[in-house]
Structures are given as C-alpha cells and as structure tokens.
HTML snippet that shows the backbone in 3Dmol.js (N, CA, C, O; Angstrom):
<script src="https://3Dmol.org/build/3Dmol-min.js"></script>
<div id="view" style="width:600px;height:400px;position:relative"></div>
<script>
const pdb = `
ATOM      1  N   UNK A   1       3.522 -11.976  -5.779  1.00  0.00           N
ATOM      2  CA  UNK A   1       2.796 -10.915  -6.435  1.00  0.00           C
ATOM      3  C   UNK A   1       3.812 -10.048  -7.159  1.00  0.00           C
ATOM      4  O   UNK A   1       4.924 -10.034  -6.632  1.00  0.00           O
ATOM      5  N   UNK A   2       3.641  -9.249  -8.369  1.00  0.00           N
ATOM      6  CA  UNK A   2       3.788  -8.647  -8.744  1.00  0.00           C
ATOM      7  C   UNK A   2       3.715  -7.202  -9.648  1.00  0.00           C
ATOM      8  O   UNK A   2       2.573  -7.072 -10.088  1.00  0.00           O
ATOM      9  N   UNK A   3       4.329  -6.436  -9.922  1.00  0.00           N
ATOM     10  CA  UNK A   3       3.876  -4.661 -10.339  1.00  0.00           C
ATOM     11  C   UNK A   3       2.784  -5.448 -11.260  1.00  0.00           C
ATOM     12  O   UNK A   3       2.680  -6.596 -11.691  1.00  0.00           O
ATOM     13  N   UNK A   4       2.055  -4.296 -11.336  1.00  0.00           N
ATOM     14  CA  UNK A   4       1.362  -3.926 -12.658  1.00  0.00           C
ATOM     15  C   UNK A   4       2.021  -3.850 -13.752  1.00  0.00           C
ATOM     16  O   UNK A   4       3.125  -3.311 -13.677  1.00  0.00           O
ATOM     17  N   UNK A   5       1.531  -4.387 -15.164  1.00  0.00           N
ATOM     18  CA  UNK A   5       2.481  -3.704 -16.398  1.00  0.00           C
ATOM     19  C   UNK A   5       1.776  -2.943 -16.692  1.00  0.00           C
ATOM     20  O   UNK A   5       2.794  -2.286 -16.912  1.00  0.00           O
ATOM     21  N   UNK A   6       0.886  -2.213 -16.979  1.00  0.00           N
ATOM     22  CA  UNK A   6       0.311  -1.224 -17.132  1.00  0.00           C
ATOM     23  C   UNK A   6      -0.327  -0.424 -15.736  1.00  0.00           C
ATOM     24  O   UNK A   6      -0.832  -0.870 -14.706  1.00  0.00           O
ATOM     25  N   UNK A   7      -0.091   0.779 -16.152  1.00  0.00           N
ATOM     26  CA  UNK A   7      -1.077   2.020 -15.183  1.00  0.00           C
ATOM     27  C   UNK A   7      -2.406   1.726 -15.374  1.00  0.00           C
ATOM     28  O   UNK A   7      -2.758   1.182 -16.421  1.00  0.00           O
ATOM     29  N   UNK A   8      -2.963   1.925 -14.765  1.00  0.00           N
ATOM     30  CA  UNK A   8      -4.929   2.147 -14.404  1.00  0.00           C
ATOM     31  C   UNK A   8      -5.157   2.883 -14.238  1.00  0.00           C
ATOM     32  O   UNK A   8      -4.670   3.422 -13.244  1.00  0.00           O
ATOM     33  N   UNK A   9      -6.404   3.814 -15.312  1.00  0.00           N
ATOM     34  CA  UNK A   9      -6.559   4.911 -15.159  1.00  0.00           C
ATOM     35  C   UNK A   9      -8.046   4.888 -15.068  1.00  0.00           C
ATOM     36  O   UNK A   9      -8.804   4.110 -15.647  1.00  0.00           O
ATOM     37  N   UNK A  10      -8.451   6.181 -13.982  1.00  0.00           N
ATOM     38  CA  UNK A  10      -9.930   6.112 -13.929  1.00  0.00           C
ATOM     39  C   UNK A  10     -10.061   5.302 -12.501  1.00  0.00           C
ATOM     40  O   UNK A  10      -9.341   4.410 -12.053  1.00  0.00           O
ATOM     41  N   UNK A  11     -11.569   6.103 -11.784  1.00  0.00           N
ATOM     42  CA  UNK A  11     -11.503   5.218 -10.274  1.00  0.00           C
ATOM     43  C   UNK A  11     -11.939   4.194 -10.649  1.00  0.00           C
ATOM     44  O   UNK A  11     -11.066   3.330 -10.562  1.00  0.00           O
ATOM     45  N   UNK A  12     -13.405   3.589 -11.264  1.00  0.00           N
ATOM     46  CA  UNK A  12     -13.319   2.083 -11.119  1.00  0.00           C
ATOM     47  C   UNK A  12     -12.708   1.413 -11.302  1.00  0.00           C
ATOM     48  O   UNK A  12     -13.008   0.321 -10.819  1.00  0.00           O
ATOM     49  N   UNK A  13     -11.634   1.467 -11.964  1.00  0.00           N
ATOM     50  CA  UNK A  13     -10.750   0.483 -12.344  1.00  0.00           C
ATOM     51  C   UNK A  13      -9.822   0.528 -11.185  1.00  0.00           C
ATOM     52  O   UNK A  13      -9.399  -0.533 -10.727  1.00  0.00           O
ATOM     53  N   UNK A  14      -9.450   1.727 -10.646  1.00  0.00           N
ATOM     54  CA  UNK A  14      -8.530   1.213  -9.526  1.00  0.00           C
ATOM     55  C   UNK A  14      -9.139   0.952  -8.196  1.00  0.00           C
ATOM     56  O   UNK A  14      -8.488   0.743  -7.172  1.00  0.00           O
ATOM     57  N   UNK A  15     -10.541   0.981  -8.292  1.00  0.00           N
ATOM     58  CA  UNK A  15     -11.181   0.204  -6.668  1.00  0.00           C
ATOM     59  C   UNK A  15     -11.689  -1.236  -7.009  1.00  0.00           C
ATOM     60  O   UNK A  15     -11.980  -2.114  -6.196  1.00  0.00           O
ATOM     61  N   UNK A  16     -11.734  -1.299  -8.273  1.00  0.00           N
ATOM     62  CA  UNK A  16     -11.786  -2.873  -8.533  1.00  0.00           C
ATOM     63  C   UNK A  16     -10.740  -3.525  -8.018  1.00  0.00           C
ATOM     64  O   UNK A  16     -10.711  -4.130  -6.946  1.00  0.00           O
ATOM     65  N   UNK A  17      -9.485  -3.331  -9.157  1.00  0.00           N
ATOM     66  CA  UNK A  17      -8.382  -3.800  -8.931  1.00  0.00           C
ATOM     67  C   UNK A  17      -8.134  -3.939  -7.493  1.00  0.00           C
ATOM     68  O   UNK A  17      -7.792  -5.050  -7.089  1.00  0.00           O
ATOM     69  N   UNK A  18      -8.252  -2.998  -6.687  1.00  0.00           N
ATOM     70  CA  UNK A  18      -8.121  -2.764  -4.992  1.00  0.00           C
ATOM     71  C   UNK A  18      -9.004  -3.712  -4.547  1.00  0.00           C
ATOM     72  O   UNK A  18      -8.634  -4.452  -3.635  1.00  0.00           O
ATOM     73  N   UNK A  19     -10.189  -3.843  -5.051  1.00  0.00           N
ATOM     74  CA  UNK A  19     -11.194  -4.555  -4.330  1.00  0.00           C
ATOM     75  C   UNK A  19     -11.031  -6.250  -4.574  1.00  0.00           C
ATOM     76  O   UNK A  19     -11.086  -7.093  -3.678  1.00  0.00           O
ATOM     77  N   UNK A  20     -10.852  -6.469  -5.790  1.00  0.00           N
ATOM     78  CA  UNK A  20      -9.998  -8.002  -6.064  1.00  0.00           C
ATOM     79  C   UNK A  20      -8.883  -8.217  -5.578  1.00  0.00           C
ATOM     80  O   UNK A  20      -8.681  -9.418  -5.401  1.00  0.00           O
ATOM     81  N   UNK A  21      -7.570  -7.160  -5.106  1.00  0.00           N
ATOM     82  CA  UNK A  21      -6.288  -7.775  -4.377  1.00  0.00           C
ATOM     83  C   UNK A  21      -6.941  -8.082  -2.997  1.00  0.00           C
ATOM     84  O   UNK A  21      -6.698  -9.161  -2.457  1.00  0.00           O
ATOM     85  N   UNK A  22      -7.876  -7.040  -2.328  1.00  0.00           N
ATOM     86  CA  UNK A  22      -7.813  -6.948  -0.915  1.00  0.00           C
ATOM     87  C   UNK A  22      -8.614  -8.947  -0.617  1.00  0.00           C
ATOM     88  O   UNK A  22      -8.424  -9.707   0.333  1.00  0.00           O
ATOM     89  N   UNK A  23      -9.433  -9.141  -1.843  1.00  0.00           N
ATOM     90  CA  UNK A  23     -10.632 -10.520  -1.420  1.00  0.00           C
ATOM     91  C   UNK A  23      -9.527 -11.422  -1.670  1.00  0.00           C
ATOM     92  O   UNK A  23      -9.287 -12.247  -0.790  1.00  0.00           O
ATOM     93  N   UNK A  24      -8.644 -11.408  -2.962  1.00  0.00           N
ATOM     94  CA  UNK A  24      -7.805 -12.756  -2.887  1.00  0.00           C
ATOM     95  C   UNK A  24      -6.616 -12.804  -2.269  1.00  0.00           C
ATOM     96  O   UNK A  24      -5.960 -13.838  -2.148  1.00  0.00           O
ATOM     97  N   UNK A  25      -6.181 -11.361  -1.723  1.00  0.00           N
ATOM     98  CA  UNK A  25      -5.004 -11.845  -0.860  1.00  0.00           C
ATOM     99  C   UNK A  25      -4.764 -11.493   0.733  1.00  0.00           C
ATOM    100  O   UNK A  25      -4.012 -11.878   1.629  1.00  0.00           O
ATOM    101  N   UNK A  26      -5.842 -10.531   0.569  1.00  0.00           N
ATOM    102  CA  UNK A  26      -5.173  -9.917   2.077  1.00  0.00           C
ATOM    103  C   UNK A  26      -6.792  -9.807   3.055  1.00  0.00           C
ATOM    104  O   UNK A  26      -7.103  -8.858   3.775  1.00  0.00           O
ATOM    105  N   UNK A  27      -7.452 -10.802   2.858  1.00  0.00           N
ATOM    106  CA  UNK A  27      -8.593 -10.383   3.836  1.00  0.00           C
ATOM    107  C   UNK A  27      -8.186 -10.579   5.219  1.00  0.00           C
ATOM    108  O   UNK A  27      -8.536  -9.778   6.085  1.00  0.00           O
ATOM    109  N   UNK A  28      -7.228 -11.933   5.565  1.00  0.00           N
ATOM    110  CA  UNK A  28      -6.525 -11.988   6.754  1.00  0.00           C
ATOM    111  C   UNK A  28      -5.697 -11.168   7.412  1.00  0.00           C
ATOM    112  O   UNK A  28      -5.422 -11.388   8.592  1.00  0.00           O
ATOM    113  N   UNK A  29      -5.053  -9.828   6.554  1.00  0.00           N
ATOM    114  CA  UNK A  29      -4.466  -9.135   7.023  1.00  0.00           C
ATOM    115  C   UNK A  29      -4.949  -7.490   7.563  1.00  0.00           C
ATOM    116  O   UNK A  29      -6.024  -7.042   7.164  1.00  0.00           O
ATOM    117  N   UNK A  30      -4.135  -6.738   8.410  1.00  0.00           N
ATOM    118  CA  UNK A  30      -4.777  -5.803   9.185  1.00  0.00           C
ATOM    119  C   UNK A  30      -3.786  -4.281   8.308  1.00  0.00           C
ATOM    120  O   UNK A  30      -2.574  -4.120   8.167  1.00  0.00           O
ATOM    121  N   UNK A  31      -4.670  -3.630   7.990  1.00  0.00           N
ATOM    122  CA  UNK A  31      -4.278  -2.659   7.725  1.00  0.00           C
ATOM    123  C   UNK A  31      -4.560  -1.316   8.813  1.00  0.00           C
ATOM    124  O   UNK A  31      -5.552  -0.993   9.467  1.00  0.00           O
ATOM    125  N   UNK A  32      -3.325  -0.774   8.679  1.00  0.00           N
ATOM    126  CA  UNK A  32      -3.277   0.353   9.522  1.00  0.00           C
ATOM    127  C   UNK A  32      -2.741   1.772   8.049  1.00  0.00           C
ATOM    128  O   UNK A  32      -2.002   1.668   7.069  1.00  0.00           O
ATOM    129  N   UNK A  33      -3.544   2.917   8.586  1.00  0.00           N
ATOM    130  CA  UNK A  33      -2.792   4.402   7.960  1.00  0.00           C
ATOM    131  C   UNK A  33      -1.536   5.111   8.537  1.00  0.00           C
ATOM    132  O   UNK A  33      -1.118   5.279   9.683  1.00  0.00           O
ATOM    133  N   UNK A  34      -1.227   5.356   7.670  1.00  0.00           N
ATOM    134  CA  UNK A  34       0.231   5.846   8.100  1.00  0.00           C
ATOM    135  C   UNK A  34       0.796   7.145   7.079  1.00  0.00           C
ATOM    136  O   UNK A  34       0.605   7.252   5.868  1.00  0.00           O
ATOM    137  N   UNK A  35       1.447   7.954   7.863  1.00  0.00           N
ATOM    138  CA  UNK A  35       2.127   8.624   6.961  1.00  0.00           C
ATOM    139  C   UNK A  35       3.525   8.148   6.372  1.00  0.00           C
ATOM    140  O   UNK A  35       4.067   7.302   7.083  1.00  0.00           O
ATOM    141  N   UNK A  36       4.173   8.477   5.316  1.00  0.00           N
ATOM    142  CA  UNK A  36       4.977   7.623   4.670  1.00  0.00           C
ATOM    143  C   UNK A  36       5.830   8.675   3.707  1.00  0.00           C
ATOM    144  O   UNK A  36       5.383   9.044   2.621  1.00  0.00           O
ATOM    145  N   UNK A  37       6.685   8.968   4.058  1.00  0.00           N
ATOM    146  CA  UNK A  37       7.742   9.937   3.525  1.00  0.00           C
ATOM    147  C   UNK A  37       6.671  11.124   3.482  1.00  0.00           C
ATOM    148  O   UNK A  37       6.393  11.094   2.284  1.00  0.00           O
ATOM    149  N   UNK A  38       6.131  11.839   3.861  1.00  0.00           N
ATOM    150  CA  UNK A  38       4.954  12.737   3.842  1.00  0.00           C
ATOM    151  C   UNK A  38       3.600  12.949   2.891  1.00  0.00           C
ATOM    152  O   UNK A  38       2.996  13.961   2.534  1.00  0.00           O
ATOM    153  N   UNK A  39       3.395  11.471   2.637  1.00  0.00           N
ATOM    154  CA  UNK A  39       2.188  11.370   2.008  1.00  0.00           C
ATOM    155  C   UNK A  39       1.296  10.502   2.769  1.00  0.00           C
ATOM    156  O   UNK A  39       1.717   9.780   3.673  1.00  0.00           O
ATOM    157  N   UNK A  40       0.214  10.552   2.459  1.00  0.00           N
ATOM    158  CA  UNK A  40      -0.682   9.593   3.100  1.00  0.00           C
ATOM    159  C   UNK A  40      -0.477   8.056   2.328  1.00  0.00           C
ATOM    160  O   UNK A  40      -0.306   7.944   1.114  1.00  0.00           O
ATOM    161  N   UNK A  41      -0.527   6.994   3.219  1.00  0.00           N
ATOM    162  CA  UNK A  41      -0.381   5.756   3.368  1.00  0.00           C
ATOM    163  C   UNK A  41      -1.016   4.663   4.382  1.00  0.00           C
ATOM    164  O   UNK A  41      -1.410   4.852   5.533  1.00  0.00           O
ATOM    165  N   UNK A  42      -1.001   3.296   3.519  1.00  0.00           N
ATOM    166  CA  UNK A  42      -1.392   2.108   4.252  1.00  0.00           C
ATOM    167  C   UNK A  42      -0.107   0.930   4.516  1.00  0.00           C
ATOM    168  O   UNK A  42       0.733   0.655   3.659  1.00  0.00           O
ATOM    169  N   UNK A  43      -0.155   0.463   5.570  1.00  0.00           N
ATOM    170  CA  UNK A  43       0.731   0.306   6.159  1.00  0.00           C
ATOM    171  C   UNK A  43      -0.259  -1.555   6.096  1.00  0.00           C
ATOM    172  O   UNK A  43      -1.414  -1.719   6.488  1.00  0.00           O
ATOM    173  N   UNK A  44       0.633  -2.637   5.514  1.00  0.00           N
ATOM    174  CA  UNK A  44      -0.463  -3.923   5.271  1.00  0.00           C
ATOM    175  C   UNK A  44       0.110  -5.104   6.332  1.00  0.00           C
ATOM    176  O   UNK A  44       1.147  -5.620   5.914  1.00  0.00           O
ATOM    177  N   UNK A  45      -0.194  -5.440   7.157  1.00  0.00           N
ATOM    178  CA  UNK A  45       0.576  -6.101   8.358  1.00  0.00           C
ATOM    179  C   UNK A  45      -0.067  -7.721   8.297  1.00  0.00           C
ATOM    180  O   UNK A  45      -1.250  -8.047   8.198  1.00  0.00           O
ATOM    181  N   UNK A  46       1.434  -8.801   8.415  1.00  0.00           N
ATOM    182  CA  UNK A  46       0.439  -9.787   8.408  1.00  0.00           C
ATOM    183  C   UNK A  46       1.322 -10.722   9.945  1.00  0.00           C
ATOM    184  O   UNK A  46       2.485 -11.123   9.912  1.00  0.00           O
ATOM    185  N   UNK A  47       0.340 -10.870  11.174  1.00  0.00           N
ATOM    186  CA  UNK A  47       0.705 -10.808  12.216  1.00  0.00           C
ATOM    187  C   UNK A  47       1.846  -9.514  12.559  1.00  0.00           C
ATOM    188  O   UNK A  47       1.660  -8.324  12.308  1.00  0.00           O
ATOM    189  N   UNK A  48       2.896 -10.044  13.115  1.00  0.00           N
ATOM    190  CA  UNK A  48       4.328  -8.927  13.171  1.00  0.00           C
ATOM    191  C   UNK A  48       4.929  -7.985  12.114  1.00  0.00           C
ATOM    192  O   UNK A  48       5.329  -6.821  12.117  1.00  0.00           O
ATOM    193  N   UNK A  49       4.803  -9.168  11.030  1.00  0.00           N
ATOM    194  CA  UNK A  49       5.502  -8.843   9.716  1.00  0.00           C
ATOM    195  C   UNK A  49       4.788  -7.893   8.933  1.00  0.00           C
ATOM    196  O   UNK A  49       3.644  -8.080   8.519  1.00  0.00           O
ATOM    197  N   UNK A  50       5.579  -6.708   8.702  1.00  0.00           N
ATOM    198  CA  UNK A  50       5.190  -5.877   8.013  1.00  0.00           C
ATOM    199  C   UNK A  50       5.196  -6.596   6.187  1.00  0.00           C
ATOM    200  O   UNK A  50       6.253  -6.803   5.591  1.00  0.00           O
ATOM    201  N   UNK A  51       4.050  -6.826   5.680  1.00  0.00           N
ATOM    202  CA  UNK A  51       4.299  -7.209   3.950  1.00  0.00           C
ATOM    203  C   UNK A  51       4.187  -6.384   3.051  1.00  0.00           C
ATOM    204  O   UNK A  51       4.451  -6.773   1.913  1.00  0.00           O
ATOM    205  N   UNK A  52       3.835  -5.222   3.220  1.00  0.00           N
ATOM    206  CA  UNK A  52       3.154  -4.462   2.152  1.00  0.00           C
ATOM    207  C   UNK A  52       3.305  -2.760   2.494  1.00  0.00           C
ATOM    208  O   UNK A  52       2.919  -2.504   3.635  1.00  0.00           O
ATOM    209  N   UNK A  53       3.725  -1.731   1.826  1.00  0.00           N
ATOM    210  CA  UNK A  53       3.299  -0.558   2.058  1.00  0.00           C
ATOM    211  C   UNK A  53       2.390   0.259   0.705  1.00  0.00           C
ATOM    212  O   UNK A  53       2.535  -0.038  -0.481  1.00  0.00           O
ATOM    213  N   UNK A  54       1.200   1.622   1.377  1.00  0.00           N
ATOM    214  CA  UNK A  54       1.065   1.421  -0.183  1.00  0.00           C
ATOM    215  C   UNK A  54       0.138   2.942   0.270  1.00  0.00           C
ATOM    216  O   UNK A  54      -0.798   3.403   0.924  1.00  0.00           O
ATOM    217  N   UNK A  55       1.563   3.308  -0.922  1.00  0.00           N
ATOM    218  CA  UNK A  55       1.010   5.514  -0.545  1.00  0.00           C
ATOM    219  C   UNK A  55       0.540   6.017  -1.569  1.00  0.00           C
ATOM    220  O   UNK A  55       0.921   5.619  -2.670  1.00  0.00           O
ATOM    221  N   UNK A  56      -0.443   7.061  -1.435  1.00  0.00           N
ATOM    222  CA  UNK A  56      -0.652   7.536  -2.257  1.00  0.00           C
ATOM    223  C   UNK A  56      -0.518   8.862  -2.229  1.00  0.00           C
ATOM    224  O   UNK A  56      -0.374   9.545  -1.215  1.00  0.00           O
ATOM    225  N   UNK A  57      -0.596   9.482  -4.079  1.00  0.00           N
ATOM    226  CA  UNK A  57       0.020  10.956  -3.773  1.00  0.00           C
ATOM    227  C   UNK A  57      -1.468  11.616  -4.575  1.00  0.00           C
ATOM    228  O   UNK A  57      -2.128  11.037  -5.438  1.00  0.00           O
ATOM    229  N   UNK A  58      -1.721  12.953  -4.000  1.00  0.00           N
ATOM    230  CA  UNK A  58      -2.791  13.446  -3.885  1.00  0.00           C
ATOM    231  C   UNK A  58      -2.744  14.290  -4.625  1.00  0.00           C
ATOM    232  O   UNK A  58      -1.654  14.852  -4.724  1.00  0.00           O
ATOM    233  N   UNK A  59      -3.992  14.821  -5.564  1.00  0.00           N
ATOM    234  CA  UNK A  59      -3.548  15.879  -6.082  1.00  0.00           C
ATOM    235  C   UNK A  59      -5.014  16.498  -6.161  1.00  0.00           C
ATOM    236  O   UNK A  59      -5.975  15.732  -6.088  1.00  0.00           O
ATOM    237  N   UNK A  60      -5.224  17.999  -6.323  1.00  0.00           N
ATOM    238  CA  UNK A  60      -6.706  18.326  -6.513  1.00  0.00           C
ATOM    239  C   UNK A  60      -7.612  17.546  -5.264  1.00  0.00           C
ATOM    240  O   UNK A  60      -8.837  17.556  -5.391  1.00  0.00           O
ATOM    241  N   UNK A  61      -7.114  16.992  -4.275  1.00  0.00           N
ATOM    242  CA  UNK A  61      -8.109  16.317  -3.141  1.00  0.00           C
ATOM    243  C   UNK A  61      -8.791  14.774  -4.097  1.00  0.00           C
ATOM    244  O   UNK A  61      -9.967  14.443  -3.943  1.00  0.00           O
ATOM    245  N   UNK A  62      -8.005  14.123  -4.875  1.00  0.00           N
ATOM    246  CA  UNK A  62      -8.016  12.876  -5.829  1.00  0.00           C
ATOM    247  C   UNK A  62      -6.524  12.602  -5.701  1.00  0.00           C
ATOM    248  O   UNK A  62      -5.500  13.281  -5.764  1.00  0.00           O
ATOM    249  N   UNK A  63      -6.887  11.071  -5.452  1.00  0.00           N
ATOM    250  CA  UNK A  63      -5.536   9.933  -5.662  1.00  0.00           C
ATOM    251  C   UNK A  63      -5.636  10.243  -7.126  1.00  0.00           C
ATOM    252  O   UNK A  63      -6.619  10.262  -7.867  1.00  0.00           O
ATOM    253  N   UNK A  64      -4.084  10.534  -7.404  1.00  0.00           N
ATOM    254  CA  UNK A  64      -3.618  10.640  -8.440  1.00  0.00           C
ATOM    255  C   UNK A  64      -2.462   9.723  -9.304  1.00  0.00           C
ATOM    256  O   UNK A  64      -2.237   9.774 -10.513  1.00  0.00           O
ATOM    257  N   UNK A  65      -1.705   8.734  -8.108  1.00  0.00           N
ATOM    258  CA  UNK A  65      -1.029   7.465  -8.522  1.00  0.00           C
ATOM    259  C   UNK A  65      -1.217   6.949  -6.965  1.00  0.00           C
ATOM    260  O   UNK A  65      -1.381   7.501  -5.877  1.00  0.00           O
ATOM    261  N   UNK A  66      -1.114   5.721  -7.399  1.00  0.00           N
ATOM    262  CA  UNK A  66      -1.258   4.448  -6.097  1.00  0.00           C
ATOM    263  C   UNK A  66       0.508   4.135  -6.494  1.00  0.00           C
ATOM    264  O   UNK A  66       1.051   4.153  -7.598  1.00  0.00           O
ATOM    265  N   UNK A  67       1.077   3.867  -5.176  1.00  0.00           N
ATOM    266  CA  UNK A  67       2.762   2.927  -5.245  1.00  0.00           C
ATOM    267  C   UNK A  67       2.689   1.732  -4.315  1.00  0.00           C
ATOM    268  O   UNK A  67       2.401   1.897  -3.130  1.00  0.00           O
ATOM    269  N   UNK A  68       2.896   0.754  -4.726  1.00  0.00           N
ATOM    270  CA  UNK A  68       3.217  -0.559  -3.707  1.00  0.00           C
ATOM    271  C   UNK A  68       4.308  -0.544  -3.462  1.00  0.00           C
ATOM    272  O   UNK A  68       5.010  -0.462  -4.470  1.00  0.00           O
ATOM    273  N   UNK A  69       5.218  -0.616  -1.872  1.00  0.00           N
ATOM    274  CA  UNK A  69       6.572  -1.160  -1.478  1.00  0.00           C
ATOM    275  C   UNK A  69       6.459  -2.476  -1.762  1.00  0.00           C
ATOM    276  O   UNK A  69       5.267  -2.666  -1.519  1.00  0.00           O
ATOM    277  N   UNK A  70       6.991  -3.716  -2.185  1.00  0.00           N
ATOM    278  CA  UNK A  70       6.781  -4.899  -1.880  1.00  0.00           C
ATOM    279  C   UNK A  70       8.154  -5.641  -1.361  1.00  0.00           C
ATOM    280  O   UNK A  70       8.111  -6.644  -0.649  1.00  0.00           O
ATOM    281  N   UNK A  71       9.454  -4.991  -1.829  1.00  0.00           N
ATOM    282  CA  UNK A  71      10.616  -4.950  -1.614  1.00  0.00           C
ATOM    283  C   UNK A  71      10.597  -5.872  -0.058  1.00  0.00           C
ATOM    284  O   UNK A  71       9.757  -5.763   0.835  1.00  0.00           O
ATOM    285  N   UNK A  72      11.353  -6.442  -0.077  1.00  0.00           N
ATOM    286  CA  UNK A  72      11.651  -7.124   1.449  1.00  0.00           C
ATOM    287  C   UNK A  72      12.442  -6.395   2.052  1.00  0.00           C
ATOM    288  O   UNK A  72      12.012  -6.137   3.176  1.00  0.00           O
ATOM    289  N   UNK A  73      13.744  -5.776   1.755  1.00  0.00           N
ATOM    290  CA  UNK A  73      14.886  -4.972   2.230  1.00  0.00           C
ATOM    291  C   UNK A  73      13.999  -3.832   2.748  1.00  0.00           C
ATOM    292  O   UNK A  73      13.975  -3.539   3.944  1.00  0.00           O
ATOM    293  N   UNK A  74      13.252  -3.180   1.793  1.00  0.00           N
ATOM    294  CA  UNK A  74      12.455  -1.927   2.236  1.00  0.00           C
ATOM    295  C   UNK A  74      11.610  -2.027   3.240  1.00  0.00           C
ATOM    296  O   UNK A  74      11.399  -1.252   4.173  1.00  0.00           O
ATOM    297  N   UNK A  75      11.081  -3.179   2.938  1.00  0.00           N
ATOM    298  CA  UNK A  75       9.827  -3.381   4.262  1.00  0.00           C
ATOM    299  C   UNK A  75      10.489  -3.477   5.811  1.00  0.00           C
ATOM    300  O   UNK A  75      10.183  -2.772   6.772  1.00  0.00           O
ATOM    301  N   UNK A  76      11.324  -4.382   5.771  1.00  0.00           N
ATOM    302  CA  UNK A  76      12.594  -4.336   6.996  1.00  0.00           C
ATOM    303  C   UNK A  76      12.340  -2.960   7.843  1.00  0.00           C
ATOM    304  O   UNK A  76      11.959  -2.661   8.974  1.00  0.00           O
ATOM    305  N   UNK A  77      12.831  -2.194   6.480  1.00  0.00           N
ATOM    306  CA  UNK A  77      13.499  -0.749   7.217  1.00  0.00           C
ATOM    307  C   UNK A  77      12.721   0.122   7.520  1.00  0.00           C
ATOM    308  O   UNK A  77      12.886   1.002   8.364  1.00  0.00           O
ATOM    309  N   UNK A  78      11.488  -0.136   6.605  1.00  0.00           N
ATOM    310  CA  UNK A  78       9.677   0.899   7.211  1.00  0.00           C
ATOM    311  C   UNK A  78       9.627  -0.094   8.504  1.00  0.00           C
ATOM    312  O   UNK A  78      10.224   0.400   9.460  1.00  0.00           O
ATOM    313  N   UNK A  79       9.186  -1.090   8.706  1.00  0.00           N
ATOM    314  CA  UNK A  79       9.093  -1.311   9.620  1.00  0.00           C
ATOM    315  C   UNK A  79       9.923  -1.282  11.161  1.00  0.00           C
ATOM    316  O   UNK A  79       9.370  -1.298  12.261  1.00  0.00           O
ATOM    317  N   UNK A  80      11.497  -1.233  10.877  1.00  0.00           N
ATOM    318  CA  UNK A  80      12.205  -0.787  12.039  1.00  0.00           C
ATOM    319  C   UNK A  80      11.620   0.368  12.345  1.00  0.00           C
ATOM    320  O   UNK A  80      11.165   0.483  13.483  1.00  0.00           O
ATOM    321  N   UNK A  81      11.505   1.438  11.431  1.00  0.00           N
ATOM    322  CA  UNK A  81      10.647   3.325  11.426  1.00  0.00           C
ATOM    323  C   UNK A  81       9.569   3.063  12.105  1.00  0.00           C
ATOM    324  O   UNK A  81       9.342   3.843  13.030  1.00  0.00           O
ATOM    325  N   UNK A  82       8.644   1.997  11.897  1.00  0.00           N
ATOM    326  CA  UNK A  82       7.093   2.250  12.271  1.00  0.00           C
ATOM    327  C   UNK A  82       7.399   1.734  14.126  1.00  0.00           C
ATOM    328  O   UNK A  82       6.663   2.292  14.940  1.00  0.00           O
ATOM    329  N   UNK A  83       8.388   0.775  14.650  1.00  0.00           N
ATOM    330  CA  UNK A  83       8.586   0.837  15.607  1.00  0.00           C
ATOM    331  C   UNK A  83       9.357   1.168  16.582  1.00  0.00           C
ATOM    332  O   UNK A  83       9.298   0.904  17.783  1.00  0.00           O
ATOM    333  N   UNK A  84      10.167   1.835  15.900  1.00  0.00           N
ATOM    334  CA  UNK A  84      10.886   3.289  16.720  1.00  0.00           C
ATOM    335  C   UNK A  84      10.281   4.882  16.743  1.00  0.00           C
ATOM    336  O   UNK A  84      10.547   5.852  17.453  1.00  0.00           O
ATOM    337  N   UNK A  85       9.242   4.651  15.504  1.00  0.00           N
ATOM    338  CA  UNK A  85       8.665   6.119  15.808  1.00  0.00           C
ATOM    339  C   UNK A  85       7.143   5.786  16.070  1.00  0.00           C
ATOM    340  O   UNK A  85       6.351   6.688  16.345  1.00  0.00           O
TER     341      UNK A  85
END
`;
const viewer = $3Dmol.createViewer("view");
viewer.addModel(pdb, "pdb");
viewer.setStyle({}, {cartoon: {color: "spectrum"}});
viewer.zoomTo();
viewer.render();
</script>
C-alpha cells in the first residue's frame, strides 16, 4: 500500500475512501484507539504485529487531516510504546 497523491477533501470522500481500505484490506484485522503523540488515534493490529497507525488531528470538534504510519521502523517502535506503556 501506499500514500495518497492527493489530499481528500470533504467527509464523504474520506469515509468512502476509509470505508473501501477497511473492506479490501483490513476486515481481518482488529483495531484498537489509542492516544498517539497526544492526539487521538487507531492503532491497526494484525495478530501480534502491529501494521498500521492512523491519527487524527482535530479541529473545531471535526477531523481535520487523517496521517497513516506505515513505516516498518516506526511501527517497531509504537509498538515497543504500546507494550511497555
């Protein structure tokens, strides 16, 4: 998988988009919430392996940008965090 080349603006477009990643890639996987450098976040787990992180930053009480971790190095190191803290 990879970024977006373009931003998505507007909610349907980004609960679509959300709603087509979650059916073709991740229905097998378990999502948990999490906080994440002090924003709210989803934390995308597939068995042990942490694959995915994905925060969003809030503004006016509206998601205002969505970020995917997809990084392997990064995921490593959220996940050492998610099981030491």
């Amino acid at each position: 998988m990879s970024a977006a080349r373009r931003p998505l603006y507007g909610r349907e477009k980004v609960l679509q988009l959300l709603r087509g990643l979650i059916r073709l890639y991740y229905s097998h996987f378990r999502l948990a919430v999490a906080e994440i450098n002090g924003t709210a976040g989803m934390l995308l787990w597939d068995g042990e392996a942490l694959v995915g992180v994905t925060t969003f930053e809030i503004r006016e009480n509206q998601i205002y940008e969505i970020h995917h971790i997809l990084n392997p190095d990064k995921l490593v190191y959220i996940q050492q965090l998610q099981i030491k803290g």
